[in-house]
C-alpha positions as CSV (number, residue, x, y, z in Angstrom):
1,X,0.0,0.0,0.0
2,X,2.0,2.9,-1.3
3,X,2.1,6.3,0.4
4,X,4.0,9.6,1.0
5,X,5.0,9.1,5.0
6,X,4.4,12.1,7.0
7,X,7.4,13.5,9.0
8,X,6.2,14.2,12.4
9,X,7.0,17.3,14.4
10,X,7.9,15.2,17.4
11,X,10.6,12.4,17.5
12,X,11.5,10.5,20.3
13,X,9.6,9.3,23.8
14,X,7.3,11.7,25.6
15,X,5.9,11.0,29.4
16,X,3.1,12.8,30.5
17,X,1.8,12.7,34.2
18,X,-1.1,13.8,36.1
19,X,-2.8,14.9,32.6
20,X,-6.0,17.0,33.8
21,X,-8.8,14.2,34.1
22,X,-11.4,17.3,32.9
23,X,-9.5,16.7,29.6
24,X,-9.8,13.0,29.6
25,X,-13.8,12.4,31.4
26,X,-15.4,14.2,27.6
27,X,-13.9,11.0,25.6
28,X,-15.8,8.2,27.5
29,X,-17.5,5.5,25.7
30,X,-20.3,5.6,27.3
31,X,-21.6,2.8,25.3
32,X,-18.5,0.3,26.5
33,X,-19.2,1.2,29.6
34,X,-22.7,0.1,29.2
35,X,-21.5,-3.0,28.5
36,X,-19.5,-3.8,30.6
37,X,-22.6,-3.6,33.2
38,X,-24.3,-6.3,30.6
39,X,-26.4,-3.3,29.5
40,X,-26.1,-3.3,25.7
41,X,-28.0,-1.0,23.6
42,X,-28.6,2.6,23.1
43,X,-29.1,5.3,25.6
44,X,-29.0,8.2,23.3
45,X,-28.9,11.5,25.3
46,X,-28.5,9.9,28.6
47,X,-26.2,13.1,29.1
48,X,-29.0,15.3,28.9
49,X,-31.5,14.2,31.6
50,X,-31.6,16.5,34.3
51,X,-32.5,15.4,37.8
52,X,-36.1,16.9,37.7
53,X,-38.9,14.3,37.1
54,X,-40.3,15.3,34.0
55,X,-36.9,15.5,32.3
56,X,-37.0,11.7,33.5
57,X,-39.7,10.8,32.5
58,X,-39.8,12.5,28.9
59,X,-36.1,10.0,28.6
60,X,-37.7,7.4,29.4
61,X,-41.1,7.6,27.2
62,X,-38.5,7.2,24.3
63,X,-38.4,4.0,24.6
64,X,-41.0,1.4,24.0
65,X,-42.6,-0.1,27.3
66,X,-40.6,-3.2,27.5
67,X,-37.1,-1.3,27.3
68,X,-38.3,0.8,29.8
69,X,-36.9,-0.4,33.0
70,X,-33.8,-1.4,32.1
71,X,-33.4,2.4,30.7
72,X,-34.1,3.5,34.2
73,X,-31.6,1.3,35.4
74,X,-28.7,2.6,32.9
75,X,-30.0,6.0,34.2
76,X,-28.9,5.3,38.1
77,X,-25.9,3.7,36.9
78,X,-25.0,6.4,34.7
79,X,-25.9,9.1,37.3
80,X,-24.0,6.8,40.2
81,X,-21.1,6.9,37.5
82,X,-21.0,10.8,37.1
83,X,-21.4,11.5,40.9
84,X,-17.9,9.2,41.4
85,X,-16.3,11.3,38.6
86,X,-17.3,13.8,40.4
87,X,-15.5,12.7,43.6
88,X,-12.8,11.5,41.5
89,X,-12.0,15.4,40.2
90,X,-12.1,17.1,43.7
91,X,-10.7,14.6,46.0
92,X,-7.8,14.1,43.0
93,X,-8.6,10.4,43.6
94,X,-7.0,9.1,40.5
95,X,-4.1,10.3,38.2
96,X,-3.7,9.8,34.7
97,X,-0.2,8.9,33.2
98,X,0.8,8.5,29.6
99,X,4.0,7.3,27.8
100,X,4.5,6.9,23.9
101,X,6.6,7.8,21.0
102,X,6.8,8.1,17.5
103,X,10.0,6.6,16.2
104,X,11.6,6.3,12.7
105,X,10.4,2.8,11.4
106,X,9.8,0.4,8.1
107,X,8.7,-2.7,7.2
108,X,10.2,-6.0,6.4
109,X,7.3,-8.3,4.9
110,X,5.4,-9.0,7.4
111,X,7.8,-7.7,10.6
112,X,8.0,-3.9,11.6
113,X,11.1,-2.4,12.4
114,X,10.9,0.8,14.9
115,X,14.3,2.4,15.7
116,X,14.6,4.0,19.3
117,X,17.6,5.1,21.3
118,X,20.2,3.9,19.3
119,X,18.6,0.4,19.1
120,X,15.9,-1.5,17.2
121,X,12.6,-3.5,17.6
122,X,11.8,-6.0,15.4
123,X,7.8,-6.5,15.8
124,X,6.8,-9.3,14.0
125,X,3.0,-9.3,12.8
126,X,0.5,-11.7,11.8
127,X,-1.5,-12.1,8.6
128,X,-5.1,-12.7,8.0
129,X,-5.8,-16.0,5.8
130,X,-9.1,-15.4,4.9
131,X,-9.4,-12.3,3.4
132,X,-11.3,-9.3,4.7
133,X,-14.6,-7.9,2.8
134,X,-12.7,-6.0,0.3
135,X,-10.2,-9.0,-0.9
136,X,-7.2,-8.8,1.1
137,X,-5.6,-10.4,3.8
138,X,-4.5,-7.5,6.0
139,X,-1.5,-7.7,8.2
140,X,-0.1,-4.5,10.2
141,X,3.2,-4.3,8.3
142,X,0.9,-3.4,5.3
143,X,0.3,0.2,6.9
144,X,4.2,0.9,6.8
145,X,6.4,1.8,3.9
146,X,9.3,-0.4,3.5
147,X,11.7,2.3,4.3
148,X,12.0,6.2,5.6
149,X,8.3,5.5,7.2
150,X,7.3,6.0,11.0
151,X,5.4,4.3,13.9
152,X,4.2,5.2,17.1
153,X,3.6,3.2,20.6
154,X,1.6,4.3,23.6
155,X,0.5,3.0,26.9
156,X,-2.0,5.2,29.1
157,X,-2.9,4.1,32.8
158,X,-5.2,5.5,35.8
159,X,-3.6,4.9,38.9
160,X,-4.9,5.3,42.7
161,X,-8.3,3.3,41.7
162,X,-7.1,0.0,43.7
163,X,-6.7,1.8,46.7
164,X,-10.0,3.8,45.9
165,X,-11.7,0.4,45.3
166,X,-10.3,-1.1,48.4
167,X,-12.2,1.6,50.8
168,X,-15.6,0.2,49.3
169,X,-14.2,-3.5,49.6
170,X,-13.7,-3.1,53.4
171,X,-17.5,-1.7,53.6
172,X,-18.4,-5.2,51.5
173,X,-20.1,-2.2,48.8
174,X,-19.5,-4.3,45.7
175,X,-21.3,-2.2,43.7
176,X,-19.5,1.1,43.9
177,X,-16.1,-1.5,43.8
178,X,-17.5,-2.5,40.4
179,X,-18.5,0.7,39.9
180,X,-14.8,2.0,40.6
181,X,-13.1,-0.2,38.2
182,X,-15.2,-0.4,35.4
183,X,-15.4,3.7,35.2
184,X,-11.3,3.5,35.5
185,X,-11.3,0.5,32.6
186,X,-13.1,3.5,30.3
187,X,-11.1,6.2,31.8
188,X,-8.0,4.2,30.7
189,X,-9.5,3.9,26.8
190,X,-10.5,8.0,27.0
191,X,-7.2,8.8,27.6
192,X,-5.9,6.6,24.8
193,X,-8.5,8.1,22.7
194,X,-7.6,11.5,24.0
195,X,-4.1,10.8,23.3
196,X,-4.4,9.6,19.7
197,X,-6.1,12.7,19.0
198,X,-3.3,14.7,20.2
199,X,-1.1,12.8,18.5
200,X,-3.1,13.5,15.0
201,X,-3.3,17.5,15.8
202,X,0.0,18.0,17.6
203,X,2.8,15.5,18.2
204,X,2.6,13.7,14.8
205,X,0.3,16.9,13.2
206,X,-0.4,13.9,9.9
207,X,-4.2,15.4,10.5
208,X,-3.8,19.3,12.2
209,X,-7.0,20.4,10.3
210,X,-8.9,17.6,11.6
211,X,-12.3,18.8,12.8
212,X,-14.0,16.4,14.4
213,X,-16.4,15.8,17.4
214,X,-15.6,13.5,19.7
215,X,-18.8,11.8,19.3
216,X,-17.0,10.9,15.6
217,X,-14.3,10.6,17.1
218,X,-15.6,7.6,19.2
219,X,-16.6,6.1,15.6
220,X,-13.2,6.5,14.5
221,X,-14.0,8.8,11.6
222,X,-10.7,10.2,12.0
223,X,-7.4,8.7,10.0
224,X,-4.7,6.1,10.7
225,X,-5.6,3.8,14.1
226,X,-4.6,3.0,17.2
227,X,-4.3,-1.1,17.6
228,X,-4.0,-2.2,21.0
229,X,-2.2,-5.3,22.4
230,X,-4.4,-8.2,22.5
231,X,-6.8,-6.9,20.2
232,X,-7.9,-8.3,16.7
233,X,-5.4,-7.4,14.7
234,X,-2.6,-7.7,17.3
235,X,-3.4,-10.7,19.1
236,X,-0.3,-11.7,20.7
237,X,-0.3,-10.3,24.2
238,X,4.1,-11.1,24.5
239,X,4.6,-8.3,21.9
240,X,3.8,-6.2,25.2
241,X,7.5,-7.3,26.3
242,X,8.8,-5.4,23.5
243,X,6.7,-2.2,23.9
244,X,7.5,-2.0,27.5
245,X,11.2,-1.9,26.4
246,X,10.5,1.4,24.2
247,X,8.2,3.0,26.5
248,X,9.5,2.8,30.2
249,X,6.2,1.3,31.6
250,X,7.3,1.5,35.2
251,X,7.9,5.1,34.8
252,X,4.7,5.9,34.8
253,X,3.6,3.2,37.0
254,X,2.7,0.6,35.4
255,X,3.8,-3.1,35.9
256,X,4.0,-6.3,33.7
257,X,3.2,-9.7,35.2
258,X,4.9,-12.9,33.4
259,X,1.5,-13.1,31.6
260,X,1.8,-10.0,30.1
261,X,-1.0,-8.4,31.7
262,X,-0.7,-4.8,33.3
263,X,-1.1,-3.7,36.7
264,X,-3.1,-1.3,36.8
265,X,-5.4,-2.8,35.0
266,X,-7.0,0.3,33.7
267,X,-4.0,0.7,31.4
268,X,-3.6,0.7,27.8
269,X,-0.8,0.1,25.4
270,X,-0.8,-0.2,21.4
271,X,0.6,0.9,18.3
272,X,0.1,4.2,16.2
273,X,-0.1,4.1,12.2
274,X,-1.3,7.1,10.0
275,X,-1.4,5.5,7.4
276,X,-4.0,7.0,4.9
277,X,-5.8,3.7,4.3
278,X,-4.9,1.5,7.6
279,X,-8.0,0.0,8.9
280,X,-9.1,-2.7,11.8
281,X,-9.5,-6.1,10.9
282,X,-9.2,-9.3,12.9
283,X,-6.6,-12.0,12.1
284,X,-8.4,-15.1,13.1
285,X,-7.2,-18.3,12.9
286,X,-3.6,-18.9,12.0
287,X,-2.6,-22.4,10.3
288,X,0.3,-23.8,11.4
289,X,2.9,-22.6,8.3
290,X,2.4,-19.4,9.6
291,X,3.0,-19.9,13.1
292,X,5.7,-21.4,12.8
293,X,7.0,-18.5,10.2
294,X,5.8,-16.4,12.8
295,X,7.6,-18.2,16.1
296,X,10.7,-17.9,14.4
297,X,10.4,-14.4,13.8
298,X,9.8,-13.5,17.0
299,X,12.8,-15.6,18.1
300,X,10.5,-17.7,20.3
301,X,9.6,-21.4,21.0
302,X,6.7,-22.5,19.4
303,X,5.2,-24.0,22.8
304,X,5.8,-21.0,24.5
305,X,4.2,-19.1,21.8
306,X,1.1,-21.3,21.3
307,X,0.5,-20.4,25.1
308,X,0.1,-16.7,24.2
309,X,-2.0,-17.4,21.0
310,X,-4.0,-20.6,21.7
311,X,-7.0,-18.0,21.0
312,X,-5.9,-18.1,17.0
313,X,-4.7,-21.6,16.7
């Protein structure tokens, strides 16, 4: 996929700390967090309901009787929500951290190559084999020139909502534990979503006139995306090894366990690509050619590595 790579006004790794959660809260999913309760479906202007009854009920007669009650219910939650953000912003409960870079980088078939502090990261990637609606079998390396091109890596994490969660542990409140945790989880992907969109206007600048709402935002209208670790189209949760290399995870307080996952868990990490016509695809199963192509490329046993991708074998 040939393009013109866009040189970005800033090189190297930036850490941010205690970035001003009144930034961050306007970028929730509200819908993810949803459903993560179990509550799918659509509370359009949940946002605007004000506390009197009729407002209430005028919300609520928008949906037909039998959706009714279970509207009401993602009204509490939603109210119980924004009264703990509320906490959160005064009592300066929580703190948001952010680490990432944009680094020269290239591609090598199907690896990517990043170059960082006078060393390199060899990233290998995995391809589709059934092809995706429009013909092709996508892999990540497809979304970066094979030389001269560049790549970016972030990680974003809330910290202080263990201890926060702990105080309504001790009282036995599950729900505002729950509570706790889920709104950090969507806090965690805001400020990913927050970042990216710095990263489009400002550090990278590939999209400064970029004039979106965050409501399109959220439907990523915008261009190039923001893979993270474990997801679709970067399945393999040990790449997280490498990225923690590049990015100084405990820096900003975040820890690795020897699973790969991260403590906090309301922490995000993944890959940057503006590449014009980069999109999200899954990868899906992977015969067993490729995985073993893809073992040796990542300079790992295969039976260690079938342990971190027995979800695509």
């Amino acid at each position: 996929m040939p393009h013109t790579p866009y040189k970005p006004n800033t090189i190297g790794l930036i850490q941010l700390t205690d970035i001003d959660l009144r930034e961050i809260v306007p970028f929730i999913d509200w819908v993810f967090f949803f459903m993560a309760w179990r509550m799918s479906g659509k509370y359009d202007g949940i946002e605007t309901v004000h506390d009197c009854l009729s407002c209430k009920m005028s919300w609520l007669h928008t949906f037909n009787e039998p959706e009714r009650a279970k509207a009401e219910e993602a009204l509490k939650l939603y109210r119980d929500a924004q009264e703990m953000l509320k906490q959160m912003l005064e009592k300066k409960i929580v703190s948001v951290n952010a680490s990432f870079g944009i680094f020269n980088a290239h591609s090598d078939d199907d690896d990517i190559i990043i170059e960082h502090d006078n060393s390199t990261t060899i990233l290998p990637m995995l391809r589709q084999q059934h092809a995706s609606t429009d013909g092709f079998c996508y892999s990540l390396a497809d979304f970066l020139a094979p030389e001269n091109d560049y790549l970016g890596v972030f990680v974003t994490t809330i910290q202080g909502v263990e201890a926060y969660a702990e105080v309504f542990d001790q009282d036995d409140d599950v729900y505002h534990s729950i509570l706790a945790k889920t709104l950090s989880d969507r806090l965690a992907e805001a400020a990913a979503e927050w970042l990216h969109f710095k990263i489009r206007k400002e550090y990278w600048g590939y999209a400064s006139d970029e004039n979106l709402s965050i409501k399109e935002m959220l439907k990523t209208q915008y261009s190039g995306i923001r893979p993270a670790v474990g997801y679709p189209s970067l399945p393999d949760q040990s790449i997280i090894f490498e990225l923690d290399n590049i990015l100084k995870f405990k820096s900003i307080g975040v820890e690795l366990t020897e699973n790969g996952a991260m403590f906090p868990n309301a922490s995000v990490c993944g890959l940057y690509f503006a590449h014009p016509q980069s999109k999200y695809f899954m990868v899906g199963k992977v015969d067993e050619n490729q995985f073993v192509d893809y073992a040796r490329r990542s300079n790992k046993s295969p039976d260690l590595l079938r342990k971190w991708m027995a979800a695509n074998l």
